[in-house]
C-alpha positions as CSV (number, residue, x, y, z in Angstrom):
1,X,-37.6,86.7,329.5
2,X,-40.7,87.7,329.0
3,X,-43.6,85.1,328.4
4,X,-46.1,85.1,325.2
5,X,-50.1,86.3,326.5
6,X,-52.1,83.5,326.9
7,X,-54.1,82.8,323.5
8,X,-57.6,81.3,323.8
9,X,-58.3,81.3,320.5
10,X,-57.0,78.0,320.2
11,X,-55.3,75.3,322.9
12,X,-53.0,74.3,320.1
13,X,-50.9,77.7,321.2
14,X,-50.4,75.7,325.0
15,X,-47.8,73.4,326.1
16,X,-48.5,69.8,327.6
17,X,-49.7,69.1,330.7
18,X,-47.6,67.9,333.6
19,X,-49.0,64.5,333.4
20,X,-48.2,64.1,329.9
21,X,-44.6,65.1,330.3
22,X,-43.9,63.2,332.8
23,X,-45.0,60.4,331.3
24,X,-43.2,60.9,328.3
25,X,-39.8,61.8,330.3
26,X,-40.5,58.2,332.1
27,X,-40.9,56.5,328.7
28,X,-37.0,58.0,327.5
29,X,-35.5,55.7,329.8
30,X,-33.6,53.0,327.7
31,X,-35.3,50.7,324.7
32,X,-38.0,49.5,323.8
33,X,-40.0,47.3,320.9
34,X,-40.5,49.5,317.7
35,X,-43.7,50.0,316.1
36,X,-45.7,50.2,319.0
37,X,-45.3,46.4,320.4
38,X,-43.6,48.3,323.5
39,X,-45.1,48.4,327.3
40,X,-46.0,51.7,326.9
41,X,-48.7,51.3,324.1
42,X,-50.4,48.2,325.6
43,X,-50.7,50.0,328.4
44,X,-52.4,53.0,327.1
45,X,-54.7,50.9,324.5
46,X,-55.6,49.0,327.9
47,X,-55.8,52.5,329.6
48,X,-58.6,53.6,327.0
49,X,-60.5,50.1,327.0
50,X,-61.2,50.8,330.9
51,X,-62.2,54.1,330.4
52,X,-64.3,53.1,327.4
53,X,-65.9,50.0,329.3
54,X,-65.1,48.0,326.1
55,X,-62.9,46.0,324.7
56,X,-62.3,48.5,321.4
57,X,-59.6,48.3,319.0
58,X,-57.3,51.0,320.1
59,X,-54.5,52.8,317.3
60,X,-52.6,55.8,317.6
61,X,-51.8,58.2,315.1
62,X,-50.2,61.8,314.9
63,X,-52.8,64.2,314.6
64,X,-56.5,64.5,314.3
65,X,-56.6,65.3,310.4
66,X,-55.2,61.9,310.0
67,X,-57.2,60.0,312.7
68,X,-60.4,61.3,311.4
69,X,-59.6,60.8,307.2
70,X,-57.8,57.3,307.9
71,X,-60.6,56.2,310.1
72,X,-63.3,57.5,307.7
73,X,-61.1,56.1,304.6
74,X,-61.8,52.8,306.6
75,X,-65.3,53.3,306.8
76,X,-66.1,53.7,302.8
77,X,-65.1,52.8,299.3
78,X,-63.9,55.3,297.3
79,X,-67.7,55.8,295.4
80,X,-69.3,56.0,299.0
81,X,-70.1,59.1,300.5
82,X,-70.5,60.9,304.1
83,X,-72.9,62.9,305.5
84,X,-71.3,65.7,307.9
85,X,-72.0,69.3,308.7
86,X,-71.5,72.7,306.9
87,X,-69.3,73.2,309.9
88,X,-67.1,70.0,310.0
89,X,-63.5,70.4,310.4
90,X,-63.3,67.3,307.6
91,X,-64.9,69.2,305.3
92,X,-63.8,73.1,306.2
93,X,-60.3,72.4,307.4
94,X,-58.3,69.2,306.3
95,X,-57.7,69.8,303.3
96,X,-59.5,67.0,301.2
97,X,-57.7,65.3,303.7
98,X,-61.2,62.1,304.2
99,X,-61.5,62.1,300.0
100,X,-57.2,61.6,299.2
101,X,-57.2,59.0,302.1
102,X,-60.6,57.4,300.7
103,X,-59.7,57.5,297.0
104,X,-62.4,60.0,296.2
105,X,-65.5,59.2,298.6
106,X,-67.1,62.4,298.4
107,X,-68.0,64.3,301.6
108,X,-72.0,65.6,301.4
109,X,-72.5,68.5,303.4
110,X,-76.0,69.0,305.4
111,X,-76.8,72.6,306.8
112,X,-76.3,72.9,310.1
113,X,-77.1,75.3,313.4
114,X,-73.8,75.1,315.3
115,X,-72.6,72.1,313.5
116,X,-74.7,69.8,314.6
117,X,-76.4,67.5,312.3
118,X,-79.9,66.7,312.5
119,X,-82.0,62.8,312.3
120,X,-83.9,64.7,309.7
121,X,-81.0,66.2,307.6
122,X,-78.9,62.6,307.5
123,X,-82.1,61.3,306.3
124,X,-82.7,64.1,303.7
125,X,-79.4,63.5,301.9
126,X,-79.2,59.6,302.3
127,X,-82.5,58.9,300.6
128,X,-82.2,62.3,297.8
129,X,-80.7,59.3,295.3
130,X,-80.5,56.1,295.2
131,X,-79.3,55.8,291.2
132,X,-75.6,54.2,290.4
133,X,-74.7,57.7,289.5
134,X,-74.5,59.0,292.6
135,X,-71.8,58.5,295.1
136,X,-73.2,55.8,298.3
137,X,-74.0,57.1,301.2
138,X,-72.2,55.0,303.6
139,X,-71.0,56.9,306.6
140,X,-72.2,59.9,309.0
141,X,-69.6,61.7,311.0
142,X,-70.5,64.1,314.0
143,X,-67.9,66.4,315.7
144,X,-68.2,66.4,319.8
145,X,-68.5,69.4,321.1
146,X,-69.1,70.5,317.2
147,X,-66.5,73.5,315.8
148,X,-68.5,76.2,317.3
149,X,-68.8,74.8,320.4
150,X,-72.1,72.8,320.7
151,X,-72.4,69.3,322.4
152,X,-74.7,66.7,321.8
153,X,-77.1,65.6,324.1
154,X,-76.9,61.9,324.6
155,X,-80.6,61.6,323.2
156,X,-79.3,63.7,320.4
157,X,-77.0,61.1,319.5
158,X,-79.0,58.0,319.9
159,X,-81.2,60.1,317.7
160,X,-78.8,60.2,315.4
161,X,-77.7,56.8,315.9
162,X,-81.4,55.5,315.5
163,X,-81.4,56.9,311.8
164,X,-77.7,55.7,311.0
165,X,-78.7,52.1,312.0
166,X,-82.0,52.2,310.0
167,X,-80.2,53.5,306.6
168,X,-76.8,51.4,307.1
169,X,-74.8,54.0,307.6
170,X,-72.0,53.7,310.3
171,X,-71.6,56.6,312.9
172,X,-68.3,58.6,312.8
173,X,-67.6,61.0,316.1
174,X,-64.5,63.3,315.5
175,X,-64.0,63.4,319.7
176,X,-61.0,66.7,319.0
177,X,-62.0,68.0,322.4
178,X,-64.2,64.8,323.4
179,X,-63.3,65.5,327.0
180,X,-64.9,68.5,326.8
181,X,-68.3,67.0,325.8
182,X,-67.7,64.7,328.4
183,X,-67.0,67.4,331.1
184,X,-69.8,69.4,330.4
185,X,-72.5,66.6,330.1
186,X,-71.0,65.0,333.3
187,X,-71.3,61.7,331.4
188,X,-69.3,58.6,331.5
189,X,-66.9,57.9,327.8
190,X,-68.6,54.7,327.0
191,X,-72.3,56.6,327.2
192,X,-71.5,59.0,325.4
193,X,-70.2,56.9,322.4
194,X,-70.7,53.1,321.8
195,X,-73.4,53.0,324.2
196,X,-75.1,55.7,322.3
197,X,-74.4,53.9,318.9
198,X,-71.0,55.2,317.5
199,X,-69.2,52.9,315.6
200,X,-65.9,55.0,315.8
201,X,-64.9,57.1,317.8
202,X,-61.4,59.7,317.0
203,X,-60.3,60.9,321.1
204,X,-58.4,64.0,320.8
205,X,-54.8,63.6,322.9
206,X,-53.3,67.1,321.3
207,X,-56.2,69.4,322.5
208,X,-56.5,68.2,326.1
209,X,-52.9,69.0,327.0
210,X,-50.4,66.3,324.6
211,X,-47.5,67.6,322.4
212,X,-49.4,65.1,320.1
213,X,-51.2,61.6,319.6
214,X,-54.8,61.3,318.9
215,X,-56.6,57.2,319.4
216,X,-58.8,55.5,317.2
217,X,-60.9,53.6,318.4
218,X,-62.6,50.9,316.9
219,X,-66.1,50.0,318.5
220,X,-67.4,48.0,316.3
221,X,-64.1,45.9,315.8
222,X,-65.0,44.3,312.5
223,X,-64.3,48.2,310.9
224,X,-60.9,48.0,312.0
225,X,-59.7,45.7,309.7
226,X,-56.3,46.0,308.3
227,X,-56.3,49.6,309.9
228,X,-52.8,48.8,310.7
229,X,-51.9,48.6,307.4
230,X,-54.0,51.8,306.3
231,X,-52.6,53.9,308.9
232,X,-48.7,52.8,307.8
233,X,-49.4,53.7,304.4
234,X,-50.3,56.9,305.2
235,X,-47.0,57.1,307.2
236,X,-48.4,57.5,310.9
237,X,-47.2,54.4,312.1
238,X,-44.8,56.2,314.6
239,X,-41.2,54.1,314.6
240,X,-41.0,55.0,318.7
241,X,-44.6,55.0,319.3
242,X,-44.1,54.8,322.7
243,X,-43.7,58.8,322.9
244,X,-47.2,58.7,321.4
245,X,-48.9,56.6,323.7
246,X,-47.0,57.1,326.9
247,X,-48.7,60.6,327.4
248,X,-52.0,58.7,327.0
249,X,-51.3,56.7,329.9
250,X,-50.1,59.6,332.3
251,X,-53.4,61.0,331.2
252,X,-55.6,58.2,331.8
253,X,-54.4,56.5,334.6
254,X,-54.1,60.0,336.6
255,X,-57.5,61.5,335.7
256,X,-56.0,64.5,334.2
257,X,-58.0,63.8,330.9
258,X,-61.1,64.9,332.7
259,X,-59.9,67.5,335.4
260,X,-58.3,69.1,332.3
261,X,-61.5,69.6,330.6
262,X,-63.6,69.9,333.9
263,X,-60.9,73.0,334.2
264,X,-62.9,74.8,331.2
265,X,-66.0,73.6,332.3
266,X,-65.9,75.9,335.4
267,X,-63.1,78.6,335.0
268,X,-64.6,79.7,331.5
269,X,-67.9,78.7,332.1
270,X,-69.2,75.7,329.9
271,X,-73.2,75.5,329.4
272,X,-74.4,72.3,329.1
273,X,-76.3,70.4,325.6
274,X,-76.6,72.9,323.3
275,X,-74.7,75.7,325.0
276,X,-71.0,76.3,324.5
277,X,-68.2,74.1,325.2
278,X,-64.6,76.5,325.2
279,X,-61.4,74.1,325.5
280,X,-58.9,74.5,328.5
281,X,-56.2,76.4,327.9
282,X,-53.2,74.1,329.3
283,X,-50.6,77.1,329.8
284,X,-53.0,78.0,333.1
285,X,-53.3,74.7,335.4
């Protein structure tokens, strides 16, 4: 038989990584507690919390359209509004997924180089209005790396950060190939996000060598509120949640989250802050 060329175009073409499989093969044996009140997800949401240095509110959803809308839905009322990139994946590729999970809030898109947003641009389109007709700037989301491949210097961020704090905005990080970021800045989770002022952070499971599962998680806790409910009405409150979170833990707790990324890093050749960032292909370990 023969097998299919590997495809760099996209990780989404790979299969998981050995870590994650087995994980998930150890998780089949016999029951456990529905709805994610098993072993296996309080072991992964404690997994995360170590790596993250913080006690965060840790969920687990499907896939990263829905991490990233539910989360931002969260984050806003349905007249608020947030600020992203010409380039975001919320705005170029979910398909109104943030405004049907919001009730309307209306995404406001800043040009960008390389999908990053600027201090200068959040501040431009925050302050434009300020009349009840206008749609309330409440939240700013940043991709890391962005969609064409640029990472954000930690300055950059508290930057960013700096500006969200001083116009009440909350700070959004869609993390789809997070490890990535964190592989090519050689920086530790929890600097690179609450440290740095992100309020929420979605960590990309399905790019970094899972079958699926992507984790919110909740820095500032007091926005999690009633996520639990939010995410089972939108139908991503897995029944055996287990098989999402169990490949988190034989991610985590092995270190294959990072050697997985670190893989790109030095086989394809990842430049640091404001270079390119190229996701490992999975198919190739």
């Amino acid at each position: 038989m023969t097998s299919e060329p590997q495809q760099f175009a996209s990780d989404n073409y790979s299969g998981i990584c050995p870590e994650a499989w087995a994980a998930m093969a150890e998780a089949n044996h016999g029951h456990a507690p529905a709805y994610g009140d098993d072993l296996w997800t309080a072991r992964a949401s404690d997994a995360v919390r170590a790596l993250f240095e913080t006690n965060c509110e840790v969920f687990f959803a499907f896939n990263g359209t829905a991490a990233n809308s539910l989360a931002l839905a969260s984050l806003c009322q349905s007249y608020h509004s947030v600020i992203c990139s010409d380039a975001a994946h919320v705005e170029t590729d979910e398909c109104g997924a943030p405004e049907f999970f919001s009730n309307g809030s209306k995404l406001l898109v800043a040009p960008s180089s390389g999908g990053k947003l600027t201090p200068d641009a959040i501040r431009a389109i925050a302050t434009a209005r300020s009349d009840i007709h206008f749609p309330k700037p409440r939240v700013v989301t940043v991709t890391q790396p962005t969609e064409t491949g640029q990472v954000y210097g930690l300055d950059e961020l508290r930057a960013i950060s700096a500006v969200c704090r001083e116009l009440g905005l909350s700070l959004h990080m869609d993390g789809a190939r997070f490890a990535n970021a964190c592989a090519s800045l050689r920086c530790s989770p929890a600097d690179m996000t609450w440290r740095a002022g992100v309020d929420v952070l979605c960590f990309g499971g399905t790019k970094n060598g899972m079958a699926a599962g992507e984790a919110i998680l909740f820095f500032n806790r007091k926005l999690a509120e009633d996520f639990d409910y939010r995410r089972k009405q939108a139908g991503h409150l897995a029944s055996k949640m287990r098989f999402l979170s169990a490949p988190w833990v034989g991610m985590l707790e092995t270190g294959a989250w990072l050697r997985n990324a670190a893989h790109a890093r030095d086989r394809i050749g990842v430049v640091r802050a404001g270079g390119c960032c190229i996701s490992a292909d999975k198919t190739s370990f």
